[in-house]
C-alpha positions in Angstrom: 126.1 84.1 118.5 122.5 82.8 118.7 120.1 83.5 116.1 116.7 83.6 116.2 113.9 83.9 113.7 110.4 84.4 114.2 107.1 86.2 112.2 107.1 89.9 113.1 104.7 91.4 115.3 103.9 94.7 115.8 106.9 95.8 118.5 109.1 94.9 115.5 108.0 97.1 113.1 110.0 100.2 114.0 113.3 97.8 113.8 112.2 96.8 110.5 111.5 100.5 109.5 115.0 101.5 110.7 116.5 98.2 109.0 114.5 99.5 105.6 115.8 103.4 105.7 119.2 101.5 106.0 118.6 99.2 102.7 117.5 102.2 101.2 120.6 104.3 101.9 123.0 101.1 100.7 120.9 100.8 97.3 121.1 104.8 97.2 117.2 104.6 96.8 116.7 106.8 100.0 115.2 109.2 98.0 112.4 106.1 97.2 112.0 105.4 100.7 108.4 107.1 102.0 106.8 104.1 103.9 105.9 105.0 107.2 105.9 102.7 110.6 102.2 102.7 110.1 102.5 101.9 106.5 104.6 98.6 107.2 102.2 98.0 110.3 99.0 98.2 107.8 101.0 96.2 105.4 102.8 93.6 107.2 100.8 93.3 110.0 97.4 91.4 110.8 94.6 90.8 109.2 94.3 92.5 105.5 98.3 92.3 105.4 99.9 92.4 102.0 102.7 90.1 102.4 104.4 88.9 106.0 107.8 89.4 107.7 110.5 87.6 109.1 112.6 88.9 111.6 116.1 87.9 113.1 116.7 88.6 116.5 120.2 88.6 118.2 120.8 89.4 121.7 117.3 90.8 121.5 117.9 93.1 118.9 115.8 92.6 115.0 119.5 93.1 113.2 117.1 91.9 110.2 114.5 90.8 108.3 112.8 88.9 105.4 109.8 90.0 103.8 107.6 87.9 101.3 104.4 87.5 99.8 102.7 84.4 97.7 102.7 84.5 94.1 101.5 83.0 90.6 103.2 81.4 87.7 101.1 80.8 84.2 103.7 78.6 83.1 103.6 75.7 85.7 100.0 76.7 86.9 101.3 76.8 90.9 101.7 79.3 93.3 105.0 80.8 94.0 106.3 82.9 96.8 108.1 86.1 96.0 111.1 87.5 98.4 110.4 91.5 98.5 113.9 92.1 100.7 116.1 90.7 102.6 118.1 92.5 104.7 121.1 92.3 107.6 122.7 94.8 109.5 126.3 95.5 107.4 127.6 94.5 110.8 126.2 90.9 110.5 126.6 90.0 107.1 128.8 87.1 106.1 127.8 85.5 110.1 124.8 82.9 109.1 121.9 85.6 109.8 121.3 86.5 105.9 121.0 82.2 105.4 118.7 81.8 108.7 116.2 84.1 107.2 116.0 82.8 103.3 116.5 79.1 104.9 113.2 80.3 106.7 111.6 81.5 104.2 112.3 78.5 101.8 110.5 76.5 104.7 107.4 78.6 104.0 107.6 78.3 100.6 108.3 74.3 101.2 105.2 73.6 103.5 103.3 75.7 101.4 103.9 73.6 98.1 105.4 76.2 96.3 106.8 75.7 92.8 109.2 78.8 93.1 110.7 80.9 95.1 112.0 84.1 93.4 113.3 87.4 94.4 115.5 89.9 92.6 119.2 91.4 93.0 120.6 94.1 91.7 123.5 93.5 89.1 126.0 95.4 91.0 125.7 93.6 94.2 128.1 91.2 93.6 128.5 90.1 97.2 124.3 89.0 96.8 124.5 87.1 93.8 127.4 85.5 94.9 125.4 84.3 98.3 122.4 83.5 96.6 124.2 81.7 93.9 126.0 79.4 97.3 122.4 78.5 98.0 121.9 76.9 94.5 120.0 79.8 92.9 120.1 80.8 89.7 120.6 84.3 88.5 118.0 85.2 85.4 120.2 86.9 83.5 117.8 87.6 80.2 114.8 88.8 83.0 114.3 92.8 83.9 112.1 94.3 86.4 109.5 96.6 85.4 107.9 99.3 87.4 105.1 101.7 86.8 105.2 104.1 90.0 101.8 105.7 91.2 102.6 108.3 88.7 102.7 105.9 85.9 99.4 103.7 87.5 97.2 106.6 87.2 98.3 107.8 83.5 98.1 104.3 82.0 94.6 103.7 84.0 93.0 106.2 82.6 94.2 105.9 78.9 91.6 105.3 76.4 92.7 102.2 74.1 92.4 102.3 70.5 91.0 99.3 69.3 
């Protein structure tokens, strides 16, 4: 099986959309899921974009896809690079196309002199860790994400602090 992995371009956002609803529906976050094909094409796509996109391709098909953006760290005062999702077809998975993409995406991170390069997993996903542990990462066990939603945004935004 031959592998390829490229940038995105605009005919692959529909693949990545479809590759997305299918994340969602494994995570059962499908509910979460309200990006449209515009949406990613505004956001992954082009000038203005908010973070850029990988995409495996086998036997012409995007059977799936990395997407990253560049990030900060105080502590060592160097940019970072920040995996959003990575993603294969269930079909795929265990047959190289999950390591093409974050071997890619540690090249970016590489020629762009990156200090770190950091995603998340979720603790159930034993079958992750254990991948990303074979690549030499480390698991931050003491480190939780935290989320406001738009909700949240707009209530904390316009609270008045007391000082």
């Amino acid at each position: 099986m031959e592998i390829e992995v490229r940038d995105a371009v605009r005919a692959d956002v529909v693949g990545i959309h479809a590759l997305i609803a299918e994340l969602a529906d494994f995570e059962d976050l499908r509910q979460q899921f309200v990006a449209t094909v515009a949406d990613l094409e505004r956001g992954l796509i082009g000038e203005g974009r908010a973070a850029e996109a990988l995409v495996a391709v086998v036997d012409g098909e995007v059977v799936g896809y990395a997407i990253f953006f560049m990030s900060y760290s105080t502590f060592i005062g160097e940019s970072g690079l920040w995996l959003e999702d990575l993603y294969v077809k269930a079909d795929l998975r265990g047959k190289g196309v999950g390591t093409a993409l974050i071997t890619r995406v540690a090249g970016v991170a590489q020629q762009r002199g990156c200090q770190r390069f950091e995603w998340s997993v979720l603790d159930w996903n034993q079958r992750a860790i254990e991948f990303y542990e074979s690549l030499g990462a480390e698991v931050m066990p003491d480190w939780r994400t935290v989320r406001l939603d738009r909700e949240g945004i707009e209530k904390l935004g316009h609270k008045k602090c007391r000082a």
